[in-house]
C-alpha positions in Angstrom: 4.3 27.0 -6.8 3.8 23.5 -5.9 2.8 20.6 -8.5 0.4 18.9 -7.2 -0.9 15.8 -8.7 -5.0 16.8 -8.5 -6.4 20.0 -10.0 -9.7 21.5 -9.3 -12.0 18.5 -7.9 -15.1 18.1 -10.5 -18.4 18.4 -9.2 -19.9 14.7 -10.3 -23.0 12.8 -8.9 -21.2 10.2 -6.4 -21.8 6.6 -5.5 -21.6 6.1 -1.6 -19.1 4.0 -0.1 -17.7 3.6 3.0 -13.7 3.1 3.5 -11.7 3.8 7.2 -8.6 5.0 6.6 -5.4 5.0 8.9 -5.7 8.1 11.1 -2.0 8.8 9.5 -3.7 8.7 5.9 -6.3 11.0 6.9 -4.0 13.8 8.3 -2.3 13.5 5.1 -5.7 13.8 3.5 -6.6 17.2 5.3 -3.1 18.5 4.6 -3.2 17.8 1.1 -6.4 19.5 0.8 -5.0 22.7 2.2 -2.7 22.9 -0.2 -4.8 22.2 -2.8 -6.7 25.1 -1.5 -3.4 27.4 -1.3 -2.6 26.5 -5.5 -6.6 26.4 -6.8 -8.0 28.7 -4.9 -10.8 26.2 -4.1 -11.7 25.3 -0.3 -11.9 21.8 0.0 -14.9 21.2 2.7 -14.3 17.2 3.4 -11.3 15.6 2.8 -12.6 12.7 2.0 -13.8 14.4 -1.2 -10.0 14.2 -2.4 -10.3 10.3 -2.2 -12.3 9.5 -5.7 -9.9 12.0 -7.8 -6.6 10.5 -6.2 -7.8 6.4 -7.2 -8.9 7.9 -10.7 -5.3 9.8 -11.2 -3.7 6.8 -9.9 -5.5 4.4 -12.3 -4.9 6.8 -15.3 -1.1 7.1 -14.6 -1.2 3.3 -13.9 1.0 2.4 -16.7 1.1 -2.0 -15.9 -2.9 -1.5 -15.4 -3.7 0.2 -19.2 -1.5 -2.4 -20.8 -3.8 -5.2 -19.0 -6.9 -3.6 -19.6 -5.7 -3.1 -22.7 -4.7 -6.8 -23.3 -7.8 -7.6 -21.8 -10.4 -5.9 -24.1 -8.2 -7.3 -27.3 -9.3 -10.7 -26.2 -12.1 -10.1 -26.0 
């Protein structure tokens, strides 16, 4: 079994925005949500959907970004 770094995608209100993404990235996109759908059992419809849970895995692994944030709310 593969470890992926996204579980099961969570079913939240969104905020619209647009991005264009690098035909490359978006092939990796589709891929990715295949095997997602191979380990979860759960059909990803757009892969664009993967987007929002990647930036907020990234940003909660981000070690360099939760010490500034951190330093950041001690000053103030």
């Amino acid at each position: 079994m593969t470890k992926l770094k996204l579980g099961a995608i969570a079913d939240d209100k969104p905020i619209k925005v647009t991005v264009e993404l690098p035909a490359p990235l978006h092939r990796d996109l589709v891929a990715y949500a295949e095997v997602l759908a191979q380990e979860t059992g759960q059909q990803v419809s757009d892969p664009a959907k993967l987007i929002a849970p990647m930036v907020q895995r990234f940003i909660a692994t981000d070690r360099g970004f939760a010490r500034a944030r951190r330093s950041l709310s001690d000053k103030g």
